[in-house]
C-alpha positions as CSV (number, residue, x, y, z in Angstrom):
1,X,14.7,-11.2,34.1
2,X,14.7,-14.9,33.8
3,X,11.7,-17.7,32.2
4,X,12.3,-20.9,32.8
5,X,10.1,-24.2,32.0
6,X,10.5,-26.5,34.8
7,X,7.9,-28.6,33.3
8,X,5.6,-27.8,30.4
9,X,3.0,-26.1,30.6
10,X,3.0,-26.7,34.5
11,X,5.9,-25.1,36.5
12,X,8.1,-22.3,35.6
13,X,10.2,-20.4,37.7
14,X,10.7,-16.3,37.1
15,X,13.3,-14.5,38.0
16,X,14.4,-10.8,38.4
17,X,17.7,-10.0,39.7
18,X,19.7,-7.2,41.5
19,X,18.8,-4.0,39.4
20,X,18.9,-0.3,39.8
21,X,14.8,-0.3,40.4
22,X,15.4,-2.5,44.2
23,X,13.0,-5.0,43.2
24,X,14.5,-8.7,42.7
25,X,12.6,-11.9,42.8
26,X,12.7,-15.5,42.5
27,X,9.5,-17.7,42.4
28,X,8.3,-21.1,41.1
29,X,5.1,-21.1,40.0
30,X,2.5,-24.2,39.8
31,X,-1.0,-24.9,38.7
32,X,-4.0,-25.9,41.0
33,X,-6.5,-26.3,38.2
34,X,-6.6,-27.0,34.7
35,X,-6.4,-24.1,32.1
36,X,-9.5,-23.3,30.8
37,X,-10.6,-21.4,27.8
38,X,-12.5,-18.3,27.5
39,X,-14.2,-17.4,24.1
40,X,-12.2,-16.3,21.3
41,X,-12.1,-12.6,20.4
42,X,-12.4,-11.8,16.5
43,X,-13.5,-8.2,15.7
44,X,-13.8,-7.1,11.4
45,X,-14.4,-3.9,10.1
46,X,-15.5,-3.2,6.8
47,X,-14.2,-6.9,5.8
48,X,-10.7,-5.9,7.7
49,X,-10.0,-8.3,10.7
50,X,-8.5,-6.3,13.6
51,X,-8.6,-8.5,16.5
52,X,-8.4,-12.5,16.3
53,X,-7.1,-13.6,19.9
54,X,-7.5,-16.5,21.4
55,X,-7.7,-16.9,25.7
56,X,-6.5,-19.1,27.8
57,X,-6.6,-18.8,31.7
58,X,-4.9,-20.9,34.8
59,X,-5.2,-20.5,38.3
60,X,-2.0,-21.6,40.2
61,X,0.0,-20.6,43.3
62,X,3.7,-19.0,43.4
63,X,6.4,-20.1,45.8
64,X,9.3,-17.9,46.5
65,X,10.1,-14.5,47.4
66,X,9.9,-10.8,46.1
67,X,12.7,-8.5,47.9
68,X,11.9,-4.7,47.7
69,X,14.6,-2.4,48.8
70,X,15.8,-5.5,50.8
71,X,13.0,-6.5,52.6
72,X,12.2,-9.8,51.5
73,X,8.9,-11.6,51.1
74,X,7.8,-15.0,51.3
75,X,5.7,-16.0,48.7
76,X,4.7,-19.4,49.7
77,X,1.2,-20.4,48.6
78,X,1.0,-17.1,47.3
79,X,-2.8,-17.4,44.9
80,X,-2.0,-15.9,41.2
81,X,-2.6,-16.9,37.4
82,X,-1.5,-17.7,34.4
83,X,-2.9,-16.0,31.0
84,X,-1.8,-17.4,27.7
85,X,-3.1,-14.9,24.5
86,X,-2.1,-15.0,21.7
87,X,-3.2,-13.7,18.3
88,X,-3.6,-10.6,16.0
């Protein structure tokens, strides 16, 4: 499997390649809408923090194709997302 930044924080392309599981795949994907943030999580117990994540959400589209046991499918305009967390 393959990340690449086409453009920061915009594009990126994903890719999955032949494999023993039959599933390969290449796809851009692109943003329609600004990321937005939802609220932060931060969780302490008995003065001991155990979650402090922060959440950031996009809504985008995928262009591309998935191929399952060699049946390939077009992915053009394809609705998805994008989630960025990060955090302890």
């Amino acid at each position: 499997m393959r990340w690449t930044c086409l453009e920061p924080l915009k594009r990126w392309r994903i890719e999955l390649g032949p494999n023993g599981s039959g599933i390969e795949w290449d796809m851009e994907y692109e943003p329609r809408a600004p990321m937005w943030e939802l609220l932060p999580m931060h969780v302490e117990v008995d003065g001991r923090t155990l979650v402090d994540m922060y959440h950031m959400k996009e809504s985008g589209l995928y262009r591309g194709w998935v191929q399952i046991d060699g049946e390939r499918i077009s992915l053009d305009g394809f609705p998805g997302g994008r989630d960025r967390t990060f955090g302890v």
